[in-house]
C-alpha positions as a Markdown table, in Angstrom:
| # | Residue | x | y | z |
|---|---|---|---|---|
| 1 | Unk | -64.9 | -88.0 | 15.5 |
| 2 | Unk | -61.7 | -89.1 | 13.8 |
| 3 | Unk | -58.6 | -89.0 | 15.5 |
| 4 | Unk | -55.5 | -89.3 | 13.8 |
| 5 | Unk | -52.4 | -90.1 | 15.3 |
| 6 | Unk | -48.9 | -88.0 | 13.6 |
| 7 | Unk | -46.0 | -90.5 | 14.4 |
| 8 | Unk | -43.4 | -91.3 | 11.9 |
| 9 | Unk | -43.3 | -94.2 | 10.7 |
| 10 | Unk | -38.9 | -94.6 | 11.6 |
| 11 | Unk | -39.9 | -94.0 | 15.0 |
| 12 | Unk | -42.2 | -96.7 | 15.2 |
| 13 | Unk | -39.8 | -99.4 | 13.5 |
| 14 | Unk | -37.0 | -98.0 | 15.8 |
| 15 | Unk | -39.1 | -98.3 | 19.1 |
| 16 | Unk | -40.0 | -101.7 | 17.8 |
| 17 | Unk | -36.5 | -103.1 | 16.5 |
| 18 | Unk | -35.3 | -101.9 | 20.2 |
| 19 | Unk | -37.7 | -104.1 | 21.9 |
| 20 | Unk | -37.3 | -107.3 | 19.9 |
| 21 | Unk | -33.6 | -106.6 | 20.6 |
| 22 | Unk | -34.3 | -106.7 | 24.1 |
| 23 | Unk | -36.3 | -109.5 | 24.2 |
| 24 | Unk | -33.3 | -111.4 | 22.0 |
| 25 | Unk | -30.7 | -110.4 | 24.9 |
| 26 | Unk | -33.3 | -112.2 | 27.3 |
| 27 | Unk | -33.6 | -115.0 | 25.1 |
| 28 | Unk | -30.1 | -115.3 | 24.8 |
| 29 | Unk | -29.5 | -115.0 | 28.7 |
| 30 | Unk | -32.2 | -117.7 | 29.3 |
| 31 | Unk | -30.7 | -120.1 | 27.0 |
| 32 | Unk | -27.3 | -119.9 | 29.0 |
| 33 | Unk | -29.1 | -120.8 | 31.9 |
| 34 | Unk | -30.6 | -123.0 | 30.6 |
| 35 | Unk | -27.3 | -125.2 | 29.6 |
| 36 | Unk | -26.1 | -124.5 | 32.6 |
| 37 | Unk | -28.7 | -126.1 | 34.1 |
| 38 | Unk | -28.5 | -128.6 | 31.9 |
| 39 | Unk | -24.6 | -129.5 | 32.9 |
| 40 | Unk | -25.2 | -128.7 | 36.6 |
| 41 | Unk | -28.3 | -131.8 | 36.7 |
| 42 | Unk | -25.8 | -134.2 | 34.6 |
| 43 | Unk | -23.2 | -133.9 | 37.1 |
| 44 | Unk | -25.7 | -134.2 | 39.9 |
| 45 | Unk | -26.8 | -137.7 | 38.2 |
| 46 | Unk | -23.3 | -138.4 | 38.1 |
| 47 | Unk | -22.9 | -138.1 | 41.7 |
| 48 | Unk | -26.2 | -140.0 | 42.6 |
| 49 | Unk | -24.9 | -142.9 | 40.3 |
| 50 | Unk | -21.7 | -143.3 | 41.9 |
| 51 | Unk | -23.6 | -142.6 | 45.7 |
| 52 | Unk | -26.0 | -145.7 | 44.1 |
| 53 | Unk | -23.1 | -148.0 | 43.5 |
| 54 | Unk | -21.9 | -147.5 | 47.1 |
| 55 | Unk | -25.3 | -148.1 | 48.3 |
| 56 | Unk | -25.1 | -151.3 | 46.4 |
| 57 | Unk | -21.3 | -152.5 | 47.5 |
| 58 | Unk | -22.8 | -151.6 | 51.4 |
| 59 | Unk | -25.8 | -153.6 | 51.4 |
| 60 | Unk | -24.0 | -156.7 | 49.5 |
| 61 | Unk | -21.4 | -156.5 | 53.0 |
| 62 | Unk | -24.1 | -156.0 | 55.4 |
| 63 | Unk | -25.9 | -159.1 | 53.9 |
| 64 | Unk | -22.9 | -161.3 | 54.4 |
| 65 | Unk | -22.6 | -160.0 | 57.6 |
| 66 | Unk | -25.7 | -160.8 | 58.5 |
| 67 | Unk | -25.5 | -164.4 | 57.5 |
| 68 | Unk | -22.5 | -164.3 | 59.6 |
| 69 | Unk | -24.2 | -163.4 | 62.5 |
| 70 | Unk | -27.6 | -165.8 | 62.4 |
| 71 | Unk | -24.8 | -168.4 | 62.3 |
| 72 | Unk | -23.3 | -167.5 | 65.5 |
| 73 | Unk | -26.8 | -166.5 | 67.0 |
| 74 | Unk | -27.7 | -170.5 | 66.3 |
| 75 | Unk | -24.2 | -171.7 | 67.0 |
| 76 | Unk | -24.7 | -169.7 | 70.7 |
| 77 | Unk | -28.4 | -170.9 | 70.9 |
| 78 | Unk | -27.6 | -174.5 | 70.5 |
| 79 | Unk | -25.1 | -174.9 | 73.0 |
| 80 | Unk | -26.5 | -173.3 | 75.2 |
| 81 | Unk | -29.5 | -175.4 | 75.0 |
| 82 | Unk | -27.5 | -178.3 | 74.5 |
| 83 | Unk | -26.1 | -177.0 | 78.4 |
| 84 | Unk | -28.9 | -177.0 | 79.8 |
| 85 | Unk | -30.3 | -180.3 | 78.6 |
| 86 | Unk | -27.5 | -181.4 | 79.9 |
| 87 | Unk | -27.8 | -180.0 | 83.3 |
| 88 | Unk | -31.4 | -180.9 | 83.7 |
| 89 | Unk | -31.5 | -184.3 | 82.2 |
| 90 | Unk | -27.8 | -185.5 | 83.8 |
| 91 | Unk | -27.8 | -183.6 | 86.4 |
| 92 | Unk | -25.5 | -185.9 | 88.6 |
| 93 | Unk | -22.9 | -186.4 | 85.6 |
């Protein structure tokens, strides 16, 4: 049982040049998308360096500020406590 198959031979090379050109055109599209994902992440690094920096500038303040603060916080502590010494150990004074 021997079937044999009558195509011609341009056909076959036709249907087959068609595809690969296809699949080029996808190739092709991908490849754009893929550069454009390739500019869209570099400017999103961009963006996260520069948030990074600010991150950086915000904690240096809020560390001076906090300094600041523990200062006064003792500064209030301590005469206060130096008030009431005085109260309880003079109190006739």
């Amino acid at each position: 049982m021997t079937t044999t198959i009558e195509t011609d031979l341009r056909d076959v090379l036709t249907k087959l040049d068609q595809r690969f050109d296809r699949l080029e055109q996808r190739l092709d599209k991908i490849d754009g998308d893929l550069n454009d994902l390739k500019v869209t992440v570099g400017q999103i690094d961009q963006k996260v360096t520069g948030l990074d920096k600010r991150m950086d500038i915000i904690e240096n303040r809020v560390n001076g500020l906090t300094g600041w603060l523990i200062g006064i916080l003792f500064a209030l502590v301590g005469g206060l406590l130096g008030l009431l010494g005085k109260i309880a150990f003079f109190p006739s004074s």
